[in-house]
C-alpha positions in Angstrom: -32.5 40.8 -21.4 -29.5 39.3 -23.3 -27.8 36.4 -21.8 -24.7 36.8 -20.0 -21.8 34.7 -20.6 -20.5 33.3 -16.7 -16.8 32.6 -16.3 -16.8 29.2 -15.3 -16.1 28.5 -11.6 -12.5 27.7 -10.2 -12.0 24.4 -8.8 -9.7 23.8 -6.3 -6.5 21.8 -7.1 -5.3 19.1 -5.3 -1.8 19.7 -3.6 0.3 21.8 -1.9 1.7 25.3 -2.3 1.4 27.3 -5.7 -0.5 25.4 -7.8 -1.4 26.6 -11.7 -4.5 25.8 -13.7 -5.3 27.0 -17.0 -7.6 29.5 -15.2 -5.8 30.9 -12.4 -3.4 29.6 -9.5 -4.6 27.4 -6.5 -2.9 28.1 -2.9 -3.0 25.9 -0.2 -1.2 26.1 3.0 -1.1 24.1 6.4 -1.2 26.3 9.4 -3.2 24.6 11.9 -2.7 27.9 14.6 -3.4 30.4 12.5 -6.8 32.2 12.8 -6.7 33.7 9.2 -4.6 33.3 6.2 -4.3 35.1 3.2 -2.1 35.4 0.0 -0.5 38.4 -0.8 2.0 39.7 -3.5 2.0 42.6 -5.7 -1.1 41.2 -8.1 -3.1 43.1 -4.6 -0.4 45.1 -3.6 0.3 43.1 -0.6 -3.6 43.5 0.6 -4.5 40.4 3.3 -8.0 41.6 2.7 -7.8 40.7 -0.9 -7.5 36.8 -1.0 -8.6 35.2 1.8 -7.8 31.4 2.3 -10.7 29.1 3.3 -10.1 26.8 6.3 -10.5 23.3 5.1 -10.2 20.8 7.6 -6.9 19.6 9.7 -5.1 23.6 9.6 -5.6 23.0 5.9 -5.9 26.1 4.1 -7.0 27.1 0.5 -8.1 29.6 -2.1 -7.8 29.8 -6.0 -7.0 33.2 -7.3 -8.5 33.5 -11.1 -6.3 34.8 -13.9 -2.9 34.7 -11.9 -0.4 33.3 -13.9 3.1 31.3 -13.5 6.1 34.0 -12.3 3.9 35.9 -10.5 5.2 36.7 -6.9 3.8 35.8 -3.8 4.1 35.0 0.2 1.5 33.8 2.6 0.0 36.7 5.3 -1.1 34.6 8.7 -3.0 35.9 11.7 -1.7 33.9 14.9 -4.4 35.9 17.9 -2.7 40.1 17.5 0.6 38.6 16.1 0.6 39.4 12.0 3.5 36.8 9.9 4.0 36.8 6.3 5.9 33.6 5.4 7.4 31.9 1.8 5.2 29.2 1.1 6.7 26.0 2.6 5.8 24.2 -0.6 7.8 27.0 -2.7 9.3 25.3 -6.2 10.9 29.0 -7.0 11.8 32.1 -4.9 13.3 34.8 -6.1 16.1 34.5 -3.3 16.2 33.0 -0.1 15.1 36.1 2.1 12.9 37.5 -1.1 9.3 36.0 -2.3 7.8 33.1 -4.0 6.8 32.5 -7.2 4.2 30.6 -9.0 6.3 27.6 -11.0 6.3 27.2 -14.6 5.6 23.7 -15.1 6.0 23.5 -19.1 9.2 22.0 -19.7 9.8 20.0 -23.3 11.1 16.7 -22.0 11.6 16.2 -25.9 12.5 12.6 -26.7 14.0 11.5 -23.1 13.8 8.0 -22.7 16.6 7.8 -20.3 16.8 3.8 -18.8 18.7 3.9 -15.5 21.6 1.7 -15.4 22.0 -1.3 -13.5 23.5 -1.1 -9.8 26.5 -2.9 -10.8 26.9 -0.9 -14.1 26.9 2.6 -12.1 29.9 4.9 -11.7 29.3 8.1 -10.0 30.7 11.3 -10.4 30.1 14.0 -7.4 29.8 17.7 -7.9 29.1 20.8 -6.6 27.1 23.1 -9.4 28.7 26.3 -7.9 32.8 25.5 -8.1 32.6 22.5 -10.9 32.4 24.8 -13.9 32.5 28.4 -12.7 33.2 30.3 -15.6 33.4 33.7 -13.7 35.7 33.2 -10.1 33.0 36.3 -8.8 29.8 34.3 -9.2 29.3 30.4 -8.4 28.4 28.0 -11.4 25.4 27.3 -13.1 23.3 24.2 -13.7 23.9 25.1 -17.5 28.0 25.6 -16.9 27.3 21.9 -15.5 25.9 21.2 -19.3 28.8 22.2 -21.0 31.5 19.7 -19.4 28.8 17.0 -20.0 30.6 15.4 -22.8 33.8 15.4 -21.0 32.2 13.1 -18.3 30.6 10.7 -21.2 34.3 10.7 -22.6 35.2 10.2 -19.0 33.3 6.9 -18.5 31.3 8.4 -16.1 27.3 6.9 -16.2 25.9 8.9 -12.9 26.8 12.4 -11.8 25.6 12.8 -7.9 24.4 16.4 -7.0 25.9 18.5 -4.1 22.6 20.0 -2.8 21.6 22.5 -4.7 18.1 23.4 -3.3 17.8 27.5 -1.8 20.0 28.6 0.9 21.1 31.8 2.0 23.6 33.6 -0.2 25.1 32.9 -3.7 27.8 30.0 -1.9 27.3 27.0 0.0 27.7 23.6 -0.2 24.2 23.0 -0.1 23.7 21.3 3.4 21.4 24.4 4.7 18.6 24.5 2.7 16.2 27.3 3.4 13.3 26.3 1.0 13.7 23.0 0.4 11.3 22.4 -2.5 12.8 25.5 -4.3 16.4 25.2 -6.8 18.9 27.9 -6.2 18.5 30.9 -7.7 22.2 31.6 -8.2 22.3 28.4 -9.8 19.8 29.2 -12.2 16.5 27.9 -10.9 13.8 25.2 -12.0 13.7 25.2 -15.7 17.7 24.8 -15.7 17.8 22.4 -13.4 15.2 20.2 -15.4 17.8 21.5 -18.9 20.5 19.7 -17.1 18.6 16.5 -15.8 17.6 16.2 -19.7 21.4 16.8 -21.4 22.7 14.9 -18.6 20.2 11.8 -19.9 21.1 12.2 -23.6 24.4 12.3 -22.8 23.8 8.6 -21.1 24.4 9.8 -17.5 21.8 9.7 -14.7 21.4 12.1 -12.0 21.5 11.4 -8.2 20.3 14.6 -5.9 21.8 14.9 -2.8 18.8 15.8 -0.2 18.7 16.9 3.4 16.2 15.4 6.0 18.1 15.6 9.1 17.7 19.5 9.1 16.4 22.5 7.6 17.6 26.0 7.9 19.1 27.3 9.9 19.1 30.9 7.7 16.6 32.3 6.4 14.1 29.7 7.6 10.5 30.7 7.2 9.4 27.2 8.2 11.0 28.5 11.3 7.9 29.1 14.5 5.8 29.2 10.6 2.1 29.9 12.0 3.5 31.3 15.5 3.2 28.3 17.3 6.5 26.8 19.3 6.8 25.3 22.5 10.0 25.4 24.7 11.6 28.7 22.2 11.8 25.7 19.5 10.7 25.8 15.8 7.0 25.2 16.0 5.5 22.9 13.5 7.6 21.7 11.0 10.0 21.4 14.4 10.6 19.0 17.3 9.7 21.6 19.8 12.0 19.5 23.1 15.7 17.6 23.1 14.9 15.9 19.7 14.8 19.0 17.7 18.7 19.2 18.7 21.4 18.7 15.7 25.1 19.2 15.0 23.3 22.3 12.5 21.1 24.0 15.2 17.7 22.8 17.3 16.0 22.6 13.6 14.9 18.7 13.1 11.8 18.3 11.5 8.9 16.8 13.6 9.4 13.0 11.7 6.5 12.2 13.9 4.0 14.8 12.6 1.8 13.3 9.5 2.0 16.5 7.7 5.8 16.9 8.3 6.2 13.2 7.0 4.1 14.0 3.8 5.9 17.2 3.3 9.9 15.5 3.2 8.3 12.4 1.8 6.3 15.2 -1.3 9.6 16.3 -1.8 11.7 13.4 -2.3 8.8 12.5 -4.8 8.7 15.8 -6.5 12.5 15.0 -7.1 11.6 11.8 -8.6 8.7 12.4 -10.5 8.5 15.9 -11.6 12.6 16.9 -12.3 12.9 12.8 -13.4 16.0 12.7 -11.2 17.2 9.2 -11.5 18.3 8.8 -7.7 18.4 10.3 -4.3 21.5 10.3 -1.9 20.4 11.3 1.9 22.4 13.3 3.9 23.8 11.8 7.2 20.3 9.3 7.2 21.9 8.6 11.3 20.6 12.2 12.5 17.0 11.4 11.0 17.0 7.6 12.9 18.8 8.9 16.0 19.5 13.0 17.9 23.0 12.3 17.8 23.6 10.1 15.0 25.1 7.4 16.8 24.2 3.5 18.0 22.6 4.2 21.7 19.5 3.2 21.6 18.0 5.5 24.0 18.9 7.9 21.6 16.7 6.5 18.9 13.9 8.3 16.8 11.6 5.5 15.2 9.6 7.9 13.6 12.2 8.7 11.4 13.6 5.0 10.5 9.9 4.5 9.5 9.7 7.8 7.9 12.8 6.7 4.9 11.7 3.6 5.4 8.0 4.5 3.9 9.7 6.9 1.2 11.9 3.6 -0.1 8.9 1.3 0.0 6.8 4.7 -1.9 9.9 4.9 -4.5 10.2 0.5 -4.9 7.1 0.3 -6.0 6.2 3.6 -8.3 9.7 3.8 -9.7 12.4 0.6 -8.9 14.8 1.4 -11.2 15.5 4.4 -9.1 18.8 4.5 -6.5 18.4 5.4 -2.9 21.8 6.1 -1.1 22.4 6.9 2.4 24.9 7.9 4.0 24.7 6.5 7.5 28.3 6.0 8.4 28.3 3.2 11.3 28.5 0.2 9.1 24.5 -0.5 9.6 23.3 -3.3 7.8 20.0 -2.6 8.0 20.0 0.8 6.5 20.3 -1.2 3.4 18.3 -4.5 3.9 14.8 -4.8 2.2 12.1 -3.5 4.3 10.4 -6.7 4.9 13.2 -8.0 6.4 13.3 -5.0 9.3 15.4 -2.8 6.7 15.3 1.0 6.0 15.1 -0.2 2.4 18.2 2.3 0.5 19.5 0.6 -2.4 23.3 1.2 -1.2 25.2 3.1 1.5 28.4 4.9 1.0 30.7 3.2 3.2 32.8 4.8 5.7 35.0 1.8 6.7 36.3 1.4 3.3 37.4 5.5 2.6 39.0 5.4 5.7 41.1 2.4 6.0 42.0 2.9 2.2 42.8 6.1 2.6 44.3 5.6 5.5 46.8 2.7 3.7 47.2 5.7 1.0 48.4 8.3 3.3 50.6 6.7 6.1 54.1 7.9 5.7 56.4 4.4 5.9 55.5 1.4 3.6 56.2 -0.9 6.9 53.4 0.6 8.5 50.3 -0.1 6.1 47.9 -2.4 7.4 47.5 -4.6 4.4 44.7 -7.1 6.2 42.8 -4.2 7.1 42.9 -3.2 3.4 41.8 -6.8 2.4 39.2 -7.5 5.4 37.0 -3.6 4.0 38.1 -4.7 0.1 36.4 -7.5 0.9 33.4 -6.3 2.3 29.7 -6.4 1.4 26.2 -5.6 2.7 24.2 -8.2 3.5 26.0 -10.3 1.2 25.1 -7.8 -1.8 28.3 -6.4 -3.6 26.5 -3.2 -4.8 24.7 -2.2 -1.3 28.1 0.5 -1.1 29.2 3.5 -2.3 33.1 3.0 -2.2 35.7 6.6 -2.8 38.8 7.5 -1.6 37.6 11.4 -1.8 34.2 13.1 -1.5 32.6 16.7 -0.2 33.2 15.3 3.2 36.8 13.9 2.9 38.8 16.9 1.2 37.6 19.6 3.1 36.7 20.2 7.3 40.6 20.0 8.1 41.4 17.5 5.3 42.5 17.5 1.8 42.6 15.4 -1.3 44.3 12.3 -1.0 47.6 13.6 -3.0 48.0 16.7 -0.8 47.7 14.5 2.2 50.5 12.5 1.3 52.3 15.2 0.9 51.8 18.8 1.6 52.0 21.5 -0.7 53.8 18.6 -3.1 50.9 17.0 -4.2 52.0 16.7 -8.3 54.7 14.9 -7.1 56.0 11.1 -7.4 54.6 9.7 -4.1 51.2 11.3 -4.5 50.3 10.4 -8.0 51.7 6.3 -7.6 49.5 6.5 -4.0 46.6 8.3 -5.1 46.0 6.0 -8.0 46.9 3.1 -6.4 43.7 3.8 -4.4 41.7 4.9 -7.6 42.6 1.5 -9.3 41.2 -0.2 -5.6 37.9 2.0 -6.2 37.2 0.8 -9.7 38.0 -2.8 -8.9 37.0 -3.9 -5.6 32.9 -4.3 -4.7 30.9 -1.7 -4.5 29.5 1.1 -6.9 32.5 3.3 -7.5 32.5 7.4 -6.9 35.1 10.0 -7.7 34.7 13.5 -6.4 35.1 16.3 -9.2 38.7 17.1 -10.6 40.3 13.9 -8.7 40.5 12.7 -12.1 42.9 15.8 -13.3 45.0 16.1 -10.1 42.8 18.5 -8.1 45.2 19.2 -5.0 44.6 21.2 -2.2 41.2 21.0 -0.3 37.3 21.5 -1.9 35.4 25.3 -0.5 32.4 26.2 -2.1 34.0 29.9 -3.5 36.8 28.1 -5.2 35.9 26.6 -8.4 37.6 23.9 -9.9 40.5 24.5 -12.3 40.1 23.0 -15.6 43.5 23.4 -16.9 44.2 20.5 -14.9 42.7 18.2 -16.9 45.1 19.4 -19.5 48.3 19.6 -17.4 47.2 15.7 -16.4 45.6 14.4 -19.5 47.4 11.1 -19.1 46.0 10.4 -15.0 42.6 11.5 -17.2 43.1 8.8 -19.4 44.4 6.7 -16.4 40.7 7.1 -15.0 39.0 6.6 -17.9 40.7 3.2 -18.7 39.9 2.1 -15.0 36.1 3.2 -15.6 36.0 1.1 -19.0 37.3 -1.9 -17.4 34.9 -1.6 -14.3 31.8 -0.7 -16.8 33.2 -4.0 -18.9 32.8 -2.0 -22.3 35.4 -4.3 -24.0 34.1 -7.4 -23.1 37.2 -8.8 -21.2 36.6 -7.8 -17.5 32.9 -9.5 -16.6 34.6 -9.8 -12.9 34.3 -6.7 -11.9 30.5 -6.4 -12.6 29.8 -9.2 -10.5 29.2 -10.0 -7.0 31.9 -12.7 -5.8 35.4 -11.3 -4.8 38.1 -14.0 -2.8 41.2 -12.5 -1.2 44.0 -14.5 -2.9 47.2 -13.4 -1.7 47.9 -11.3 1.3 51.8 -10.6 2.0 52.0 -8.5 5.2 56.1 -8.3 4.9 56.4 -7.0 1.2 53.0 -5.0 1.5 51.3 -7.1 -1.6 48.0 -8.4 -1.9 45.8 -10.0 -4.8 42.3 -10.3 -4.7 39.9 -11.8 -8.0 36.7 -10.6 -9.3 33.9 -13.1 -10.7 30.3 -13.0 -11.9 30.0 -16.7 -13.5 33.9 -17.6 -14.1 35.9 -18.2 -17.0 37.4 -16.4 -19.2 36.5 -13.0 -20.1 34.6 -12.9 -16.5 37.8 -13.9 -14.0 39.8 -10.9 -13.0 42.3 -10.7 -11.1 44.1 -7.3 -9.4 47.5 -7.1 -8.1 47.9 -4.1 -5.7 51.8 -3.2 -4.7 51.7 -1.1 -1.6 55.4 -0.5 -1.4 58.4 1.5 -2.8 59.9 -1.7 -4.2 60.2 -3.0 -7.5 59.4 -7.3 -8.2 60.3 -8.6 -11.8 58.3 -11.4 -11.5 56.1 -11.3 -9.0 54.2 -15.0 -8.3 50.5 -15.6 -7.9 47.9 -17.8 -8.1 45.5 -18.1 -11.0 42.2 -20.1 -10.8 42.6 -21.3 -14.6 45.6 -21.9 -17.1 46.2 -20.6 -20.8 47.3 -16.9 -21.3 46.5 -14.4 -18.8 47.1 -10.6 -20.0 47.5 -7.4 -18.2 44.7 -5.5 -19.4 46.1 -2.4 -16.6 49.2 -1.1 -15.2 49.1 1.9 -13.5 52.8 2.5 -14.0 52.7 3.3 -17.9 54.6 6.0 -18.8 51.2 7.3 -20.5 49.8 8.1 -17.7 52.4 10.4 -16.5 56.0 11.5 -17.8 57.4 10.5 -14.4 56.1 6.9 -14.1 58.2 4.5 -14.1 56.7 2.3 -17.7 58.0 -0.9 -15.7 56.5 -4.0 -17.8 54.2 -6.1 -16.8 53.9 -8.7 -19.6 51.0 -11.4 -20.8 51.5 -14.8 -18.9 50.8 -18.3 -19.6 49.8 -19.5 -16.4 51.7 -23.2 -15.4 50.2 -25.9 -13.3 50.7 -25.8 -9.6 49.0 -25.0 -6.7 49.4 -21.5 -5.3 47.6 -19.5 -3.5 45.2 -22.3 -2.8 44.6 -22.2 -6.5 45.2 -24.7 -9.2 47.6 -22.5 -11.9 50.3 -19.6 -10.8 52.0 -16.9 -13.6 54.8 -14.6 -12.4 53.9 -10.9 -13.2 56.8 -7.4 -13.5 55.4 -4.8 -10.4 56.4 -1.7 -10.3 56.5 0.6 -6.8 52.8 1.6 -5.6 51.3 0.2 -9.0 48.2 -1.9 -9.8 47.8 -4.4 -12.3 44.4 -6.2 -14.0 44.7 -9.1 -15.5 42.2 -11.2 -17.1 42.0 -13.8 -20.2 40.6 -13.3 -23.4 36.7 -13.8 -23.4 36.4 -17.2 -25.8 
């Protein structure tokens, strides 16, 4: 009898979801209330007899399906007693939409050459976008992750060193903004799936940019949710396992907060930050309002408090410090918490930095209040001032972002002045607060098109117009001299990468203020900024200067090259003469125009 040749035995891979071998696909679900399981898809024309998952242990379930390759479809078939579900698997990296089926990933990607190195905290200037409006081609269908591709030179020419990603995980529909993911472990279809996403992660690196995702953990859903009641299980009408099934599960979005408590839920939020991390090499996360995962109502009452999730981010930090440090965690909290941003053996939630609330809206506030007389310049200085447990680079500072130009508000110009927002006012304001961005502590973020003069407000079916950036090359250059001098690429500005900052002058009546920048001092490192909050002119405006020799205005906001209708008022080099001022040893006199900025630093030695 001639020997037969046996086809070698499928082993079980280790993981969640869909998981490819070179000889079939492993599936593994938890569903600890189901009483059977099975995957279906057209391979067995949607047969639950046909592949049966074996309980494991826990509501662990698994199978491994021989010869079924990446792209095929699928969905998970579940028996809960006579009730008969058929869910997307929870773990799904690819569905074909967000009400359609899943698909088995394709994890061969050529990485090529990338050997991206993250740039320091201090060195990082981040860029926000939304992949469906930023570079929409076509008004009828939302942007690509491949559109993004194509304006990735213009941010390298920019300056820019970070772009942070609106979410862009599945949801229902083509449009969003990205804060209702339906399948949070899957890209968006409309936006071109997976194997673009990981094409723009690796142009974005060899372009010298990092990525930042933007992740939500304070909710999922709530449309087309299939983690929704998943195995049939709920308490109280609430959202079964993935859920809090009682008062916790309830969120500004909908009763649909995961279950931080539950071990699997915690490995399934904390196996998708790392997925991010690991698998797509994104070079940060930024998590969505971090205050509705640490408390129901995102707020400071302690009765209100969920521990579970504090120690939940606070694992995934500790989890991301020690595989991966040179990776950015940002939250955005809101209340001013110190803690979100303290280490985690001192009590902290461990995020490398926090956007900061205080600081967009007294700044913006200063930007947009109608009559000079009634800016609050010490306000302005106390939040300029400002760190994080005594770390300049704990905060995300902006004057615009998703949040800020849209839900009733606008961008910063059009707020000053509605439906004139190319106008004088606006443009002197609005980069009056840009130059404040790029030069007081903090790591620096612009939301897409503020650059070029984007007016009106940000929706997700209104893409950004491009011929802006024409129209206001010279406010383009404007923003791309204020990001060389933060980034210090011509050696004169040190200052501003470093962590001390001292309010020098602070002149309530005439609405001027100075501050200076240092990392060790001296020349080259000192800078100081001179910020005119008024619609007055000063030929020679006095402050003091912490050294003597030349001191030369390395930025006026006021040059004519920035815009045709600036004023070009000059600000001139300085030698600085003995004399206390300012409680400092030298002064110098300086030309300011109306709502203008200068820097000034000395040549490095």
């Amino acid at each position: 009898m001639p020997e037969t040749e046996l086809s070698p035995t499928p082993t079980l891979q280790a993981g969640m979801g869909a998981l490819p071998h070179t000889l079939g696909t492993t599936f593994r679900v938890w569903a600890p209330n189901a009483d059977a399981v099975s995957v279906v898809g057209p391979f067995n024309d949607w047969d639950s007899t046909a592949h049966p998952l074996t309980h494991e242990a826990d509501g662990y379930w698994a199978t491994d399906v021989a010869d079924l390759p990446p792209g095929t479809e699928y969905k998970f078939w579940l028996r809960n007693g006579k009730h008969e579900l058929t869910r997307h698997d929870p773990y799904a990296r690819e569905v074909t939409h967000s009400a359609g089926n899943s698909v088995v990933p394709d994890h061969d990607f050529d990485w090529a050459d990338d050997q991206f190195q993250m740039p320091a905290w201090n060195e990082l200037v981040i860029y926000e976008l939304h992949v469906g409006t930023f570079n929409a081609p076509d008004p009828s269908r939302p942007g690509t992750f491949l559109d993004v591709v194509e304006k990735l030179g213009y941010l390298r020419e920019l300056g820019i060193n970070a772009i942070e990603i609106m979410p862009p995980t599945e949801f229902p529909g083509g449009r969003s903004w990205g804060y209702n993911p339906a399948h949070p472990f899957a890209l968006e279809t409309d936006y071109g799936g997976p194997l673009a996403f990981k094409e723009l992660v690796k142009q974005a690196h060899r372009h010298g940019i990092a990525v930042i995702l933007d992740v939500v953990y304070n909710h999922f859903g709530p449309g087309d949710l299939d983690l929704w009641q998943f195995d049939g299980w709920q308490e109280n009408d609430g959202g079964g396992i993935y859920f809090y099934n009682d008062w916790r599960a309830e969120t500004p979005w909908g009763h649909n907060r995961p279950d931080y408590g539950r071990p699997e839920v915690r490995r399934y939020i904390r196996d998708n930050a790392l997925m991010w991390l690991e698998d797509y090499r994104v070079d940060g996360l930024r998590c969505d309002s971090i205050s509705h995962i640490r408390n129901v109502d995102g707020s400071n009452d302690p009765s209100r408090d969920l521990p579970e999730g504090w120690s939940l981010m606070k694992w995934i930090n500790e989890e991301i410090q020690q595989k991966m440090p040179w990776k950015i965690t940002i939250a955005e909290d809101l209340q001013g918490n110190p803690y979100i941003t303290r280490a985690t053996e001192q009590d902290g939630q461990g995020f490398s930095a926090q956007w900061d609330a205080a600081f967009v809206n007294i700044v913006r506030d200063a930007l947009t209040t109608p009559h000079d007389a009634d800016r609050h310049l010490a306000a302005v200085a106390d939040i300029l001032a400002h760190t994080y447990n005594g770390d300049a680079f704990q905060r995300v500072i902006y004057t615009e972002s998703h949040d800020e130009v849209a839900n009733g508000k606008s961008r910063v110009t059009e707020e000053i002045m509605p439906g004139d927002a190319h106008s004088w006012f606006p443009k002197k304001r609005a980069t009056l607060g840009a130059a404040l961005v790029f030069t007081a502590p903090g790591i620096p973020m612009l939301f897409q098109g503020q650059e070029m003069l984007a007016d009106g407000y940000f929706s997700d079916d209104q893409p950004l117009e491009w011929e802006h950036a024409e129209q206001h090359a010279g406010l383009v250059h404007l923003y791309r001299d204020l990001i060389a001098l933060r980034r210090n690429l011509a050696g004169h500005t040190r200052g501003l990468l470093g962590q001390h900052t001292e309010i020098l002058h602070l002149n309530e009546a005439d609405k001027i203020l100075a501050f200076r920048r240092w990392d060790q001092g001296g020349a080259g490192d000192e800078t100081i900024i001179l910020a005119n909050f008024a619609d007055q002119t000063h030929p020679a405006y006095t402050i003091g200067l912490p050294a003597g020799g030349q001191w030369r205005v390395r930025f006026n906001s006021d040059w004519e090259g920035y815009d045709e209708q600036f004023g070009n008022f000059e600000s001139l080099d300085t030698e600085a003469a003995a004399g206390e001022y300012d409680g400092l040893p030298f002064h110098a006199s300086f030309g300011l125009a109306p709502y203008s900025v200068l820097i000034i630093s000395q040549q490095a030695l």
